[in-house]
N, C-alpha and C positions, 0 to 999 in steps of 0.2 A: 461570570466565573473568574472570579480575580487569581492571579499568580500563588501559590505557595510558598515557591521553594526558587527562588528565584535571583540574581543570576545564579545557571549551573556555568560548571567551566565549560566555557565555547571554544574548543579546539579539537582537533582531530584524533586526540588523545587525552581526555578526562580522566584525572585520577582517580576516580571514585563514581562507579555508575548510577543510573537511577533506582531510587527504591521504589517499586511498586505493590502492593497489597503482598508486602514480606518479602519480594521477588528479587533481586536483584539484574538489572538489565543493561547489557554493554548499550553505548552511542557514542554517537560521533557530530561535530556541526563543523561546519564549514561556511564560508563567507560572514557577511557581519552579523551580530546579533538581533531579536528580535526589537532591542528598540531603536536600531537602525535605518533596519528596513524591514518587508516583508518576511516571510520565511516560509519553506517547503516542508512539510514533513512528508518524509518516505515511511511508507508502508509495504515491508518485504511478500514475496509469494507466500506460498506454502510449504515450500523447501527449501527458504530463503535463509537470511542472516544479514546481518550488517556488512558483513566481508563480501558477502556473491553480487552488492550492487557495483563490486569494482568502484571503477573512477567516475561511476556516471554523480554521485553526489557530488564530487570536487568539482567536474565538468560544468554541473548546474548551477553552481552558485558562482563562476567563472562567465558562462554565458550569458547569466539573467542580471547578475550584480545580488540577487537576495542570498537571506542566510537558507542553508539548507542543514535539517536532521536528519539521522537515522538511527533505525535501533533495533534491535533484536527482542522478540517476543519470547516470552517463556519458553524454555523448550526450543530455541533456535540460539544457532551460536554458540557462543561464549556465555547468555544468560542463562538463570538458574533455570533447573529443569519444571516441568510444569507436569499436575497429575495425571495418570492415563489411569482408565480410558478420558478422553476428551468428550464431552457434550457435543452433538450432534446442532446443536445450537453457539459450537465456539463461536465462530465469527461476531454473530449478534452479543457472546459476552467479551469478545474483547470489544468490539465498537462501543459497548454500553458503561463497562466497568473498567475498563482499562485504559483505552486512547484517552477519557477526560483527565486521568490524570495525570498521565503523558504532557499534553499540550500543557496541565496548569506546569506544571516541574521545568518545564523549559522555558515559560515565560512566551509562551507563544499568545503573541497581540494580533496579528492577522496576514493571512497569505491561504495559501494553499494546501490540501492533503492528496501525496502525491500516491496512490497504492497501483501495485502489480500484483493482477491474479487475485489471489487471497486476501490479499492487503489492501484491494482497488474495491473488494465488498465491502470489506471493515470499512472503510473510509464511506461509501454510498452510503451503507445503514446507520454512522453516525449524524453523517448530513443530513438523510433523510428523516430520521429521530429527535436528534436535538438542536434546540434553537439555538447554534453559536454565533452569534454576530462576528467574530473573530476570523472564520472561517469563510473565505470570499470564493473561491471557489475549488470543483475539482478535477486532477487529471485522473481519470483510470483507464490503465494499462492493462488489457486483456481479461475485463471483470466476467465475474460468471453468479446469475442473480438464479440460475438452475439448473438443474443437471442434465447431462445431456449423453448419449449412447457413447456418441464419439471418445468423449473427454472422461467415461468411467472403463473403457477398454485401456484408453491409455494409464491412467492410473492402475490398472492393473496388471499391465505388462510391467509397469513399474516398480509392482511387488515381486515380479518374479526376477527382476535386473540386482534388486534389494538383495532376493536370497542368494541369488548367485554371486553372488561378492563385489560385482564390479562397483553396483550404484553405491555400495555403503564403504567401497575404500575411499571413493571418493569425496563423496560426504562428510567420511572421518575429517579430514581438512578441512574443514568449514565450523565443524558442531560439535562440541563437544562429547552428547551422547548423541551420534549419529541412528544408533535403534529406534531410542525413545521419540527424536524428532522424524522419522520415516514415519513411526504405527502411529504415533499422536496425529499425522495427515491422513496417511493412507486406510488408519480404522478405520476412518470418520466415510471418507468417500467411499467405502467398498462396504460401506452397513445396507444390511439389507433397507433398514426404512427411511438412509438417507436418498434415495433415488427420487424420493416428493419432496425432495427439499426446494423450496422457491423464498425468497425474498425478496422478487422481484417487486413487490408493493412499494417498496422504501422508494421506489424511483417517482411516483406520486408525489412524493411530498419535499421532491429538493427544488429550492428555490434560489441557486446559482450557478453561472452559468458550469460548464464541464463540457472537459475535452476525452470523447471517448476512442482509445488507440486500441486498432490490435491488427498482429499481422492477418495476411493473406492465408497464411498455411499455419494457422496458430494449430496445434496438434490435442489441444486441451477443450476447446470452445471452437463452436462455429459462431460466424456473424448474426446471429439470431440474438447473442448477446448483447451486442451493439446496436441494433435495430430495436431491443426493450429499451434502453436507452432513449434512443430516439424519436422513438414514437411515444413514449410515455411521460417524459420528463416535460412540468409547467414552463422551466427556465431556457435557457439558449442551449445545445448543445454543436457542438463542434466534431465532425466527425474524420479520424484519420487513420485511413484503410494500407499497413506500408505491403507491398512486394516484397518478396523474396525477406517472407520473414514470418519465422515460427511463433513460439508462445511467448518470448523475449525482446519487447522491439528495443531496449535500450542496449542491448546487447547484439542483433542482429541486424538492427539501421540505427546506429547510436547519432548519425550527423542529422538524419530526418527527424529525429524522436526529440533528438535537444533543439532542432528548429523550431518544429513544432510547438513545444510546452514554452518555450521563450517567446517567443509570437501571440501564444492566449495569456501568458504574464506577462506580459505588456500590453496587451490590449485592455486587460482588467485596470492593471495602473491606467491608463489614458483613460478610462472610465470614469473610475473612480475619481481621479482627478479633476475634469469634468466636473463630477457630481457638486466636487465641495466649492468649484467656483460660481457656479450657478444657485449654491445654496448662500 
């Protein structure tokens, strides 16, 4: 899958965001470019945005030396809004129809796809789906490959935080239509027939290595998600369980969390490198 559109502006501030299938979508990169060095693409939660990953982008591409992306998916942010109701199958369509061409627009040659939550599926069902040689490996941050008691109570306390004004004032500062990005999450998980939602299959078929993170008291997932991970997955997986730490580790242990992903990003470099001397 060759480049498109390529160099975009790589700065923390792009004049002009990505086009995607008509969409408009804020981003942001940080550290050097993809023909530099490796590069990160972040992949926000579910009530995410380019803004709520704070400083952990700057931090990671500080820490590791790679370039690092991030971007806002329809419907999040600052980008344009995206249709409701949402498909009950979103995830599998942005992994399928969106992320590729995300990576080609950036010029992404090969590193990692970094997702939280929501964005740690998207990234599994891409890997697990399509052959990208470009893609060496993954971090996911608190993924959830199905639904679970725990984590659709709390999306539902959710809803009522939403109608009571608190969750959507705040929100407002983040999203631009803070509604549309609430019900475009929160329909999806409080439908009646997503409660059989499973994609847990996709973990069969990834073949590199993945660093699977989530806190102790994640409020969303229990470790039953990282145990599918680890019991299912062909490739290596790396597993890191943090303390005193909810659905957010980059947020809740930001020193543990950028040790961590810095430590399996360079082990993959030493690898790899490795690999081409021997070859």
């Amino acid at each position: 899958m060759a480049p498109v559109a390529w160099p975009v502006s790589w700065n923390k501030n792009p004049p002009a965001p990505l086009s995607i299938q008509g969409r408009n979508l804020e981003y942001a990169c940080y550290g050097p470019p993809p023909d530099q060095a490796p590069t990160f693409v972040l992949l926000h939660e579910g009530l995410g945005s380019l803004a709520l990953w704070r400083d952990f982008p700057e931090k990671l591409a500080d820490a590791t030396g790679w370039g690092v992306v991030a971007y806002s998916r329809a419907g999040y942010g600052q980008s344009d809004p995206a249709d409701l109701p949402r498909p009950l199958d979103y995830m599998t369509r942005e992994a399928m129809d969106v992320l590729p061409q995300v990576l080609d627009q950036i010029g992404f040659q090969r590193g990692i796809l970094l997702g939280h939550s929501d964005g740690a599926t998207i990234a599994a069902i891409y890997a697990g789906s399509v052959t990208d040689f470009r893609v060496r490996g993954l971090v996911l941050m608190a993924p959830h490959f199905f639904t679970e008691d725990v984590g659709l109570s709390e999306i539902a306390k959710a809803k009522e935080a939403f109608a009571s004004g608190n969750l959507a004032q705040r929100m407002a500062r983040y999203h631009r239509d803070a509604e549309l990005t609430f019900r475009g999450w929160n329909d999806v998980w409080l439908h009646p027939d997503f409660k059989d939602w499973n994609v847990a299959d996709v973990i069969d078929y990834l073949r590199i290595p993945v660093l699977a993170m989530q806190g102790r008291h994640d409020q969303y997932g229990t470790l039953a998600q990282i145990d599918e991970v680890a019991s299912r997955s062909y490739a290596p997986v790396d597993v890191e369980i943090l303390e005193d730490c909810r659905h957010a580790p980059f947020l809740d242990q930001p020193e543990k969390t950028l040790s961590a992903i810095s430590e399996f990003a360079a082990r993959l470099q030493r690898i790899e490198s490795e690999e081409v001397r021997i070859a």
